[in-house]
N, CA, C and O atoms as a GROMACS GRO file, in nm:
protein
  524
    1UNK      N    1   0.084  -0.117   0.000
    1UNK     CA    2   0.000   0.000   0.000
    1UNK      C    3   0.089   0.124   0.000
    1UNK      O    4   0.183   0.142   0.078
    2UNK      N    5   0.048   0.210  -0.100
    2UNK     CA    6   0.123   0.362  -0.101
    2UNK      C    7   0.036   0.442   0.029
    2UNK      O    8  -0.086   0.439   0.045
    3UNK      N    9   0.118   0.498   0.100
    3UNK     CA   10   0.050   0.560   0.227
    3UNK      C   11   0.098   0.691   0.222
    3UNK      O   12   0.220   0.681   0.236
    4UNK      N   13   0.059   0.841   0.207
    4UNK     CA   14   0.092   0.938   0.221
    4UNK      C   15   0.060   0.996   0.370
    4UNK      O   16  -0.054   1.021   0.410
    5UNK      N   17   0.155   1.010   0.431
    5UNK     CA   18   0.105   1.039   0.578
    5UNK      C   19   0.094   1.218   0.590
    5UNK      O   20   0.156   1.305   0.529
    6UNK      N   21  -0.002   1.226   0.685
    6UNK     CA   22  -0.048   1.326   0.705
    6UNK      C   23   0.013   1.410   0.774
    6UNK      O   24   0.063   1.351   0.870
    7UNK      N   25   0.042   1.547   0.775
    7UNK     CA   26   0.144   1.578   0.844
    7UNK      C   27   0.165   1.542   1.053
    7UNK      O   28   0.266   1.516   1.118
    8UNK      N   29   0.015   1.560   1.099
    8UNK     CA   30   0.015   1.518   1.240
    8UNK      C   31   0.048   1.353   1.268
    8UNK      O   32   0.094   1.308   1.373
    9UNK      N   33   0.017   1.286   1.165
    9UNK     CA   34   0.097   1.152   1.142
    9UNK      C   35   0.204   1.121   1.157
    9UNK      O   36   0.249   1.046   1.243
   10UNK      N   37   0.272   1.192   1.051
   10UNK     CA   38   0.430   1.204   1.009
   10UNK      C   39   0.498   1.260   1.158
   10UNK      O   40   0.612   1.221   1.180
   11UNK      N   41   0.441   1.335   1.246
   11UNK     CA   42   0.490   1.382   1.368
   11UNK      C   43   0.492   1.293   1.487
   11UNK      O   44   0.583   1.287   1.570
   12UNK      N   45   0.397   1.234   1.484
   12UNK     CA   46   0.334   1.150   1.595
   12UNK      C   47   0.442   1.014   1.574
   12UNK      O   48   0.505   0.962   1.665
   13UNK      N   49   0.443   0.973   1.426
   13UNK     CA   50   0.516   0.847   1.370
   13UNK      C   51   0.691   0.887   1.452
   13UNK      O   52   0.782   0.819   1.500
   14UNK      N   53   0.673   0.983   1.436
   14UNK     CA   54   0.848   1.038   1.470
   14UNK      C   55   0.863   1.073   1.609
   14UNK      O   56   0.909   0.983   1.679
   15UNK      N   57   0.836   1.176   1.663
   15UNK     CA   58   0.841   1.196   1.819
   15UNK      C   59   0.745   1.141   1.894
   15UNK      O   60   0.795   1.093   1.996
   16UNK      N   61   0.608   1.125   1.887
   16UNK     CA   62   0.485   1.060   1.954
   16UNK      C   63   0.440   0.902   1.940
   16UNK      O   64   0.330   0.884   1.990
   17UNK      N   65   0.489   0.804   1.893
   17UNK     CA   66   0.408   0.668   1.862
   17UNK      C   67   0.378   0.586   1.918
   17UNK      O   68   0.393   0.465   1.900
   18UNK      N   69   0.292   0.690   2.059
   18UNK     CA   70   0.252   0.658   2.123
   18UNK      C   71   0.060   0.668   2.088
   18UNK      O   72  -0.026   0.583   2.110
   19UNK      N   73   0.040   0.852   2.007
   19UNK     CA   74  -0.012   0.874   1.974
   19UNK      C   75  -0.116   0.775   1.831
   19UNK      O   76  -0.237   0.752   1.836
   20UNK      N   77  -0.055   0.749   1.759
   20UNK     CA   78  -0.078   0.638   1.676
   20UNK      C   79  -0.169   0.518   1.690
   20UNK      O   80  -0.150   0.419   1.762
   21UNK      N   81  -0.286   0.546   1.596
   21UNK     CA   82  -0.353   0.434   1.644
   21UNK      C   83  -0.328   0.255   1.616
   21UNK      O   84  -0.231   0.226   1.546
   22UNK      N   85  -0.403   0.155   1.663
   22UNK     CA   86  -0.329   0.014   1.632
   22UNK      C   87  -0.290  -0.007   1.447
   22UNK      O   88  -0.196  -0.038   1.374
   23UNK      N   89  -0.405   0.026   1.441
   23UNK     CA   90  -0.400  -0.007   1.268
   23UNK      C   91  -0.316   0.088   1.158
   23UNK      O   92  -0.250   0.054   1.060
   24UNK      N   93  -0.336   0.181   1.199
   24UNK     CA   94  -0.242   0.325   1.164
   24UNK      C   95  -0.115   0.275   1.167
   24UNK      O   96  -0.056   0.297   1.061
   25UNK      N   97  -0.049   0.216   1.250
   25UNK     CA   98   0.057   0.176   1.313
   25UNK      C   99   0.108   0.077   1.216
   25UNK      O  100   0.199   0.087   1.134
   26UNK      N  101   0.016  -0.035   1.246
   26UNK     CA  102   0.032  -0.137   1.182
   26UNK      C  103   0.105  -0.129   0.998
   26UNK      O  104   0.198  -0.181   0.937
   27UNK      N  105   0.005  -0.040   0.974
   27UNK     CA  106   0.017   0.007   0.828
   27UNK      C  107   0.202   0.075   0.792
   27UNK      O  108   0.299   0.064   0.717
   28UNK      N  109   0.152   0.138   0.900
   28UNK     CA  110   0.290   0.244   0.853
   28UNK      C  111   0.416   0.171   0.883
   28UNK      O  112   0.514   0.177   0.809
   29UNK      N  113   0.411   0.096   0.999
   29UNK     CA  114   0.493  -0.008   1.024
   29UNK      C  115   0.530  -0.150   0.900
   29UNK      O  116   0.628  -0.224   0.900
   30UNK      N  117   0.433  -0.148   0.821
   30UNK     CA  118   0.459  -0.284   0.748
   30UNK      C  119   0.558  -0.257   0.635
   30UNK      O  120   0.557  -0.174   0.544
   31UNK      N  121   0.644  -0.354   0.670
   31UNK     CA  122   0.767  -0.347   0.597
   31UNK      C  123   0.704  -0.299   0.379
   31UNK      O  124   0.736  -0.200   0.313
   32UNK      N  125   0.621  -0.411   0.340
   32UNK     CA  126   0.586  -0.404   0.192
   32UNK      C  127   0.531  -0.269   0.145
   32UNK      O  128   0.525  -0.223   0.031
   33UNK      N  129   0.491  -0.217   0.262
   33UNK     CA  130   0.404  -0.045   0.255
   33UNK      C  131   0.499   0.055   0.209
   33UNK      O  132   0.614   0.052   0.250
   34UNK      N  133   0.452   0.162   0.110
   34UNK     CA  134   0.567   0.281   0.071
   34UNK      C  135   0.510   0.397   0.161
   34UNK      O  136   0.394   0.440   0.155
   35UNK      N  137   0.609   0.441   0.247
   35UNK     CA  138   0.531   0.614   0.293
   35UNK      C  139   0.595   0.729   0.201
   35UNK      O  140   0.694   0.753   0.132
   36UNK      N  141   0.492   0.777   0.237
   36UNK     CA  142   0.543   0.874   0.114
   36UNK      C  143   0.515   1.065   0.187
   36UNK      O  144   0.411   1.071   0.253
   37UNK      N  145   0.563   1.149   0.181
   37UNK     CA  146   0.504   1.271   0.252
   37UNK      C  147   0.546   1.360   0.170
   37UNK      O  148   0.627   1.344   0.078
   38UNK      N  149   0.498   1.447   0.197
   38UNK     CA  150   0.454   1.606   0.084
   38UNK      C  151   0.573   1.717   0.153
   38UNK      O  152   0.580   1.738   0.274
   39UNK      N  153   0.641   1.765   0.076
   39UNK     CA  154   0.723   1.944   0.121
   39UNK      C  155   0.600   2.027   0.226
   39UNK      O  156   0.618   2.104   0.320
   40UNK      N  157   0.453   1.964   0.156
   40UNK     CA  158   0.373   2.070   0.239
   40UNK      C  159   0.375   2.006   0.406
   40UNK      O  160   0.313   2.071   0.491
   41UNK      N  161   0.419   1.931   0.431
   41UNK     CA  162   0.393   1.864   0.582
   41UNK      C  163   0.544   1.882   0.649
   41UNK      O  164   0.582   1.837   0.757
   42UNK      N  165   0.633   1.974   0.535
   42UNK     CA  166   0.824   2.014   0.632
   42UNK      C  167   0.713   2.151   0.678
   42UNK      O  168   0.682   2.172   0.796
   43UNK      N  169   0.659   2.241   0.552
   43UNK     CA  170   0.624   2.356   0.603
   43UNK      C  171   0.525   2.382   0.716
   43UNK      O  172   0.545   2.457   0.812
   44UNK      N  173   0.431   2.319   0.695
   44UNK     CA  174   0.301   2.273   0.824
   44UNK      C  175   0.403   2.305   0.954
   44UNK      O  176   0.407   2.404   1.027
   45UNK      N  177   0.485   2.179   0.956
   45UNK     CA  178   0.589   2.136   1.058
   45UNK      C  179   0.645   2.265   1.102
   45UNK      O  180   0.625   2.335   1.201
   46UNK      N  181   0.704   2.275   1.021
   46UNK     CA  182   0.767   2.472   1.015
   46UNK      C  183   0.676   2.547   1.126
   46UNK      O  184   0.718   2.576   1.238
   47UNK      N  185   0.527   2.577   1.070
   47UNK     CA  186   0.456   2.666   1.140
   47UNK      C  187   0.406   2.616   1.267
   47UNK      O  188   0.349   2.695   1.343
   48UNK      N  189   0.420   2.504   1.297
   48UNK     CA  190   0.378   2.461   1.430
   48UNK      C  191   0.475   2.510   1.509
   48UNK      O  192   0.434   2.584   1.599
   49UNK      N  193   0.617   2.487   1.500
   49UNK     CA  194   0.708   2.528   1.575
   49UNK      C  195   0.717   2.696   1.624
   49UNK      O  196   0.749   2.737   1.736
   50UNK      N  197   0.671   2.789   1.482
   50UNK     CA  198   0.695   2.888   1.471
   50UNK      C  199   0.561   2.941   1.577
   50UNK      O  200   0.553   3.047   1.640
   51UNK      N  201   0.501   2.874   1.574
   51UNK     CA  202   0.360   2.943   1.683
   51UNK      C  203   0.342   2.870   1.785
   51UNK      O  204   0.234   2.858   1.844
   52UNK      N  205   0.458   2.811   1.817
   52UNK     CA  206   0.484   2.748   1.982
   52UNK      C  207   0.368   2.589   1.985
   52UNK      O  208   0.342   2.528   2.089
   53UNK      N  209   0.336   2.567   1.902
   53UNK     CA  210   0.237   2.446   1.918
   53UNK      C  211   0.320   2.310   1.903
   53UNK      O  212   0.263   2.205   1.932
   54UNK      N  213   0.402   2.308   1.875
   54UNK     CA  214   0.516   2.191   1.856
   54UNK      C  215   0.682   2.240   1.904
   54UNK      O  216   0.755   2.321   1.847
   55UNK      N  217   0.708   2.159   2.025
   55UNK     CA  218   0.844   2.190   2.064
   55UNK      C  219   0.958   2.082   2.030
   55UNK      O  220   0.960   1.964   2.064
   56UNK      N  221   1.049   2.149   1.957
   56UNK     CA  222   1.169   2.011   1.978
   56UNK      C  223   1.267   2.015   2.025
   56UNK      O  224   1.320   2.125   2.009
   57UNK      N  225   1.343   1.924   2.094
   57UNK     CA  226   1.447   1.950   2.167
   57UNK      C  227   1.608   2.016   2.105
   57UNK      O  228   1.714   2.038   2.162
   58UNK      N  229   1.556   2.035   1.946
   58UNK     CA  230   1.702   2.075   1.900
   58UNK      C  231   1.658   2.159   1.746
   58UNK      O  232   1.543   2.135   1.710
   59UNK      N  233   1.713   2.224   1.684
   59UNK     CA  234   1.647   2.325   1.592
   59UNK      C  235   1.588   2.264   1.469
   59UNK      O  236   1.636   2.153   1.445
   60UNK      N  237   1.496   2.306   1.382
   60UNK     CA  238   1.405   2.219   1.319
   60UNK      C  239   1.514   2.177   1.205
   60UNK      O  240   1.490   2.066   1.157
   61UNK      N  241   1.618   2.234   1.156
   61UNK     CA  242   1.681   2.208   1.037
   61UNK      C  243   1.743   2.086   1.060
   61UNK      O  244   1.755   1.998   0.975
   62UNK      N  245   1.777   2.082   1.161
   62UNK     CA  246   1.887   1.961   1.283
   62UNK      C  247   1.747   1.848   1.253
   62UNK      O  248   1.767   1.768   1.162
   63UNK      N  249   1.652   1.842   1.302
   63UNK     CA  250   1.562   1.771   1.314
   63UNK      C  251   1.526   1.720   1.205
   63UNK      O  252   1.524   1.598   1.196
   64UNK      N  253   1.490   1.801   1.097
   64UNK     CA  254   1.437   1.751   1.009
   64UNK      C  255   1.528   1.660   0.911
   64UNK      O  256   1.491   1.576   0.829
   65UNK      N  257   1.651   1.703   0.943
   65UNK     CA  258   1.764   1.622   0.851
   65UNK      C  259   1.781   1.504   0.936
   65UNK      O  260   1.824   1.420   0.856
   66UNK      N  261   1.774   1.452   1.044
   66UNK     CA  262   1.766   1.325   1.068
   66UNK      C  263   1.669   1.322   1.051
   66UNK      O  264   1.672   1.431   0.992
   67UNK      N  265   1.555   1.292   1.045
   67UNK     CA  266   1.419   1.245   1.067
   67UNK      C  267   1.431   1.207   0.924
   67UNK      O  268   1.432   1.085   0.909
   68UNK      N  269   1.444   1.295   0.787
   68UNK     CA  270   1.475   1.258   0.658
   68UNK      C  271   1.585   1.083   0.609
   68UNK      O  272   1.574   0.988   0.532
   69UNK      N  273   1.688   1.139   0.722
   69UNK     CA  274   1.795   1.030   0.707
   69UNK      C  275   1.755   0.904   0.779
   69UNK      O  276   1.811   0.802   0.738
   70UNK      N  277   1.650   0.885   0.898
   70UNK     CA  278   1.670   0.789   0.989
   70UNK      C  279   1.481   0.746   0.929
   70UNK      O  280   1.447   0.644   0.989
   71UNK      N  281   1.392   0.784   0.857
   71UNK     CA  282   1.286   0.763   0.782
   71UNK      C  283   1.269   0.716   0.699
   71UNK      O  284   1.278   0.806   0.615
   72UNK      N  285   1.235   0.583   0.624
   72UNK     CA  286   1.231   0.552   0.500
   72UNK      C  287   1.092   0.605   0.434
   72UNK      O  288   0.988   0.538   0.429
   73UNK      N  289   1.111   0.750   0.381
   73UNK     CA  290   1.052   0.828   0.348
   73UNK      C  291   1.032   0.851   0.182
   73UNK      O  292   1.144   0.856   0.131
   74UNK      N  293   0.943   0.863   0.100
   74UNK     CA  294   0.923   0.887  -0.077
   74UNK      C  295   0.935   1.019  -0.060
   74UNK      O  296   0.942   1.061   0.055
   75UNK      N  297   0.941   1.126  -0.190
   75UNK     CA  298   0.868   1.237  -0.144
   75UNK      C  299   0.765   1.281  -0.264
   75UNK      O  300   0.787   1.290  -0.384
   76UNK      N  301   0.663   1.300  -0.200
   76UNK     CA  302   0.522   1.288  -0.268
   76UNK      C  303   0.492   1.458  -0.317
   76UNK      O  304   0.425   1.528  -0.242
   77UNK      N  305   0.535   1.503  -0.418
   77UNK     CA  306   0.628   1.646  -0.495
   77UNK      C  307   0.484   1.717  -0.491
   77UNK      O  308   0.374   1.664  -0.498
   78UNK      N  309   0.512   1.831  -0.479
   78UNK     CA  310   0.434   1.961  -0.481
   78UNK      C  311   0.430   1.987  -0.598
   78UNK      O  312   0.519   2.071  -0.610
   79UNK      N  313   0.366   1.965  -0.740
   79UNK     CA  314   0.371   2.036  -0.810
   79UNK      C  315   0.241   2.080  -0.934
   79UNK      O  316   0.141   2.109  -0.870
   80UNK      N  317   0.222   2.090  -1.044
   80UNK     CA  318   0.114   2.196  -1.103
   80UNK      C  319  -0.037   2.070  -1.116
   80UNK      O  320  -0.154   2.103  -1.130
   81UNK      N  321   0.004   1.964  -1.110
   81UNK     CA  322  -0.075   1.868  -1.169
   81UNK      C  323  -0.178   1.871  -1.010
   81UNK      O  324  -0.301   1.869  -1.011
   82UNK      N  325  -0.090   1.874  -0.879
   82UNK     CA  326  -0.150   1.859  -0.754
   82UNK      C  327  -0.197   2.033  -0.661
   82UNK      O  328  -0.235   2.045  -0.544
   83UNK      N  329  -0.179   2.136  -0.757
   83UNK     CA  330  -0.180   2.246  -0.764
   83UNK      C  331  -0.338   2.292  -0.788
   83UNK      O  332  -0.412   2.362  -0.720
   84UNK      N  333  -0.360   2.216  -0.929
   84UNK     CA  334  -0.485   2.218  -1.019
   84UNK      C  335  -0.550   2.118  -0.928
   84UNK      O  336  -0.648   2.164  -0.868
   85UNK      N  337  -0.520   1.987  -0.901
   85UNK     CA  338  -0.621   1.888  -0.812
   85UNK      C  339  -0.707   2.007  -0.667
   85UNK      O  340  -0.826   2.023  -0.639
   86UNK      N  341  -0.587   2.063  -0.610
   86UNK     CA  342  -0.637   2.132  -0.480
   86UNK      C  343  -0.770   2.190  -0.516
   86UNK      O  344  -0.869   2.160  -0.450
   87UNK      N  345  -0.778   2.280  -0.627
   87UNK     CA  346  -0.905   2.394  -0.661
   87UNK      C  347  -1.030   2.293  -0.691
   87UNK      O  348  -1.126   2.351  -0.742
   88UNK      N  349  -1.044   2.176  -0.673
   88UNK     CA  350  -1.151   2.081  -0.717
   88UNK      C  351  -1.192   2.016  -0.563
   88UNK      O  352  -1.294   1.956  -0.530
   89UNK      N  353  -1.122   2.036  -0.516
   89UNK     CA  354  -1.139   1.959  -0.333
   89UNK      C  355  -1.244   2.065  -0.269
   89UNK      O  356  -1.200   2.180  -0.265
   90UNK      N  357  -1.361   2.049  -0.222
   90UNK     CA  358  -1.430   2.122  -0.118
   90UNK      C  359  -1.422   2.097  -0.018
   90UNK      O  360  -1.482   1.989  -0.018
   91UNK      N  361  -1.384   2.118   0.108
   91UNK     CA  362  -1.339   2.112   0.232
   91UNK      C  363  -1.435   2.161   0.319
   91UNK      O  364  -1.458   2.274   0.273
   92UNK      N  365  -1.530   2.140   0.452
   92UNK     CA  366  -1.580   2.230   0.490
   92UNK      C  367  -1.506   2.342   0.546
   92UNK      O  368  -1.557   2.446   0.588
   93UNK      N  369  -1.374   2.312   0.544
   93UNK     CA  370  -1.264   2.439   0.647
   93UNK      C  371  -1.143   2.412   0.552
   93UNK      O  372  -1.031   2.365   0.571
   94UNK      N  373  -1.180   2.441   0.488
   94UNK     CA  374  -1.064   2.440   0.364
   94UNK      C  375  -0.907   2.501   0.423
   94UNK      O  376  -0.858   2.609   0.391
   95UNK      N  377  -0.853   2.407   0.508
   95UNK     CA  378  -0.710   2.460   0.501
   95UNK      C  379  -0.620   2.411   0.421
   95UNK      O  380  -0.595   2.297   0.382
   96UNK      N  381  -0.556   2.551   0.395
   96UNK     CA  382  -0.453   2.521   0.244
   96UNK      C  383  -0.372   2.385   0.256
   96UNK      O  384  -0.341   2.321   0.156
   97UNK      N  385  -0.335   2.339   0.402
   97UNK     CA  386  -0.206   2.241   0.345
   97UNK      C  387  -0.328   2.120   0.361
   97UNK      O  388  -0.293   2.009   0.322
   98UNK      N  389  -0.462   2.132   0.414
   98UNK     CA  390  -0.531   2.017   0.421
   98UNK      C  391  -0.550   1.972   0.250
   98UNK      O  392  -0.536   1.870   0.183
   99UNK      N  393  -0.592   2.110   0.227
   99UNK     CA  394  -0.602   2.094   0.015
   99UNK      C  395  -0.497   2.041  -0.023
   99UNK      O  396  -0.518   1.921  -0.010
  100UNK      N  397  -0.410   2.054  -0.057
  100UNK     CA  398  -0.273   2.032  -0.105
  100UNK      C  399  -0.210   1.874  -0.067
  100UNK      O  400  -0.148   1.793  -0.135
  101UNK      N  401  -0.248   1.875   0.045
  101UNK     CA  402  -0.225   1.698   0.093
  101UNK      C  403  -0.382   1.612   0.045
  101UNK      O  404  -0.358   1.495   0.012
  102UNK      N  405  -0.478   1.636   0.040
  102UNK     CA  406  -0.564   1.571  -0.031
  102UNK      C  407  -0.540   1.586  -0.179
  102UNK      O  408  -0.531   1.476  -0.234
  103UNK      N  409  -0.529   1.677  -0.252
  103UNK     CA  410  -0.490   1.676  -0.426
  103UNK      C  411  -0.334   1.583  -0.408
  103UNK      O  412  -0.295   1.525  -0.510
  104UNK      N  413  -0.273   1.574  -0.317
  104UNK     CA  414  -0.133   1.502  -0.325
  104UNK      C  415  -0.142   1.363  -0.376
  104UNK      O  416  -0.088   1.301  -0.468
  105UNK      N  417  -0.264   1.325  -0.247
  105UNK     CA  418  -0.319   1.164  -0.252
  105UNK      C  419  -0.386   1.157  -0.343
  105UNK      O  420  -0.370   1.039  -0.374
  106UNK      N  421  -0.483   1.215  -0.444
  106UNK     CA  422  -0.546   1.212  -0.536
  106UNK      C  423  -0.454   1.192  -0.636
  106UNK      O  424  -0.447   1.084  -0.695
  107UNK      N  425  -0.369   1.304  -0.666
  107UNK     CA  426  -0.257   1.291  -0.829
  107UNK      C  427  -0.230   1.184  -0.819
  107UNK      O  428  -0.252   1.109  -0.914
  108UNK      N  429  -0.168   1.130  -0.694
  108UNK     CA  430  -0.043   1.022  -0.712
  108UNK      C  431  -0.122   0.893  -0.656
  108UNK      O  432  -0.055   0.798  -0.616
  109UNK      N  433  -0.261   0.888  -0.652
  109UNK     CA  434  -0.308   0.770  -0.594
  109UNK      C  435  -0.258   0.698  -0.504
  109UNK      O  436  -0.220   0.581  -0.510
  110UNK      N  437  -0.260   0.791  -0.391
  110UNK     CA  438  -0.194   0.724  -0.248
  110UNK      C  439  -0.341   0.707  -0.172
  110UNK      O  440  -0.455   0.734  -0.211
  111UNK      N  441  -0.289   0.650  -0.045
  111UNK     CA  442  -0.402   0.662   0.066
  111UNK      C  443  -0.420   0.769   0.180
  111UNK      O  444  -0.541   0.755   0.198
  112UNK      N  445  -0.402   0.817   0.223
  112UNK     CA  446  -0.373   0.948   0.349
  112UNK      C  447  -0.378   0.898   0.452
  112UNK      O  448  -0.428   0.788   0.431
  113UNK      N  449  -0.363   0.905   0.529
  113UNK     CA  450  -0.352   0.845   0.678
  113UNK      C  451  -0.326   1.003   0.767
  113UNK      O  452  -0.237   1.084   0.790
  114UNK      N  453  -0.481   0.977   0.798
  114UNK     CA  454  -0.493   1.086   0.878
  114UNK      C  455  -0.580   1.065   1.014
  114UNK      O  456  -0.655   0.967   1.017
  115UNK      N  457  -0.574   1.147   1.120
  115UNK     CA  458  -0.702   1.188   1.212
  115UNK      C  459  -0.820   1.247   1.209
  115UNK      O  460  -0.922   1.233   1.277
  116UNK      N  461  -0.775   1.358   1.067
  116UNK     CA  462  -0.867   1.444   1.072
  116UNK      C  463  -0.990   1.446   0.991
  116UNK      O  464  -0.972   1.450   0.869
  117UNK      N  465  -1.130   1.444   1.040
  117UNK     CA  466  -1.202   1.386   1.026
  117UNK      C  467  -1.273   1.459   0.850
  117UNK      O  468  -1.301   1.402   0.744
  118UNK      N  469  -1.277   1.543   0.876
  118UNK     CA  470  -1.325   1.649   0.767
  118UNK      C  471  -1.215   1.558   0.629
  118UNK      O  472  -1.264   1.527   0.520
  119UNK      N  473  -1.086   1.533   0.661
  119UNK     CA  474  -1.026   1.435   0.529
  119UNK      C  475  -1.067   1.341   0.513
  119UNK      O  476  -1.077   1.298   0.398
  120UNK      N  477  -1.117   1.258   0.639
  120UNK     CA  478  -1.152   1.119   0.637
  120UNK      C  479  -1.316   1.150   0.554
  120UNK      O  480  -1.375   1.050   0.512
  121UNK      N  481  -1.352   1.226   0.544
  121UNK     CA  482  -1.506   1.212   0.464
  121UNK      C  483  -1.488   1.304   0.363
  121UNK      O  484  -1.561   1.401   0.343
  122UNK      N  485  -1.374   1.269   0.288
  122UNK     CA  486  -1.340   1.370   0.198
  122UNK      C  487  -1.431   1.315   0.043
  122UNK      O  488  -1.411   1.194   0.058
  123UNK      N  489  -1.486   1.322  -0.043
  123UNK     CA  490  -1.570   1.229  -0.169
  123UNK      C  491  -1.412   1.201  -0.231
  123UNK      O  492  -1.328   1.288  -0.256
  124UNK      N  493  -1.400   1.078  -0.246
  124UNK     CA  494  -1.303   1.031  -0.392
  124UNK      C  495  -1.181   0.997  -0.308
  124UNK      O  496  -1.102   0.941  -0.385
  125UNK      N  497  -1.140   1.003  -0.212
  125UNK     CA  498  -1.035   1.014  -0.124
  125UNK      C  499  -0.987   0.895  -0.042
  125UNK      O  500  -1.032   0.875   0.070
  126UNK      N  501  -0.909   0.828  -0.090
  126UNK     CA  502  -0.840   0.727  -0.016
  126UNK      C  503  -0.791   0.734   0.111
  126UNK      O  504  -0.668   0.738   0.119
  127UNK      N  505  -0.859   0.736   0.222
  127UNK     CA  506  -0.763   0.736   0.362
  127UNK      C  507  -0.746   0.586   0.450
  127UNK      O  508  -0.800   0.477   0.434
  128UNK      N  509  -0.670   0.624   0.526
  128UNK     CA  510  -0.670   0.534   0.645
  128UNK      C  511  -0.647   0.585   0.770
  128UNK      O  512  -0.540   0.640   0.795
  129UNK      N  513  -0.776   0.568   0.892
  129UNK     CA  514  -0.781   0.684   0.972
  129UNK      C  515  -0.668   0.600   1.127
  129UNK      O  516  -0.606   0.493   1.136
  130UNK      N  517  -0.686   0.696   1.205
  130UNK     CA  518  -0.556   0.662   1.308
  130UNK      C  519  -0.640   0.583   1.413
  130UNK      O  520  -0.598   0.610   1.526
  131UNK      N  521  -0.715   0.519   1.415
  131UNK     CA  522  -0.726   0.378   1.432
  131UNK      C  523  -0.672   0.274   1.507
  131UNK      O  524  -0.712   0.159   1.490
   0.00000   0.00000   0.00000
């Protein structure tokens, strides 16, 4: 299974997996599974830090370059094809990186693996919720 993880995923998978639900787990854990994550879930990441909602013990550039190196990570590309997908997604709370990570999983026919519920009842949308 191609799994594009969500950015509170991708966080939880890394500092929290504790947070993580059984099946969520299971998934992301299984060796045959590809994860795959979006540039939009470094920047997300970015702004959590920047508005005190996510702390790490060492600076995000430091962080994010292991987490890159010590992750067997795809990277699931930002670009015009998943650009154009976003403007077709209705969201009831349309947040930009929520758009952008749903057109991600759409272009590239992944699954999402998310919490958030508004994705999980997204029409056309492959997820797998944290479970």
């Amino acid at each position: 299974m191609k799994l594009l993880l969500d950015t509170h995923i991708w966080i939880w998978a890394v500092n929290f997996p504790q947070k993580l639900g059984r099946s969520a787990r299971r998934q992301i854990e299984r060796p045959g599974n590809e994860l795959y994550l979006s540039p939009v879930s470094i920047w997300e990441t970015h702004l959590l830090i920047q508005h005190k909602r996510l702390r790490l013990k060492r600076g995000f550039a430091e962080w994010l370059d292991e987490v890159l190196k010590t992750t067997p990570l795809r990277e699931a590309p930002f670009n015009f094809a998943v650009a154009e997908q976003a403007a077709d997604i209705q969201l009831p709370h349309a947040d930009p990186g929520d758009l952008f990570l749903a057109a991600t999983a759409l272009v590239f026919d992944l699954t999402l693996v998310t919490a958030d519920e508004q994705l999980l009842d997204c029409p056309g949308l492959k997820t797998l919720s944290n479970d």
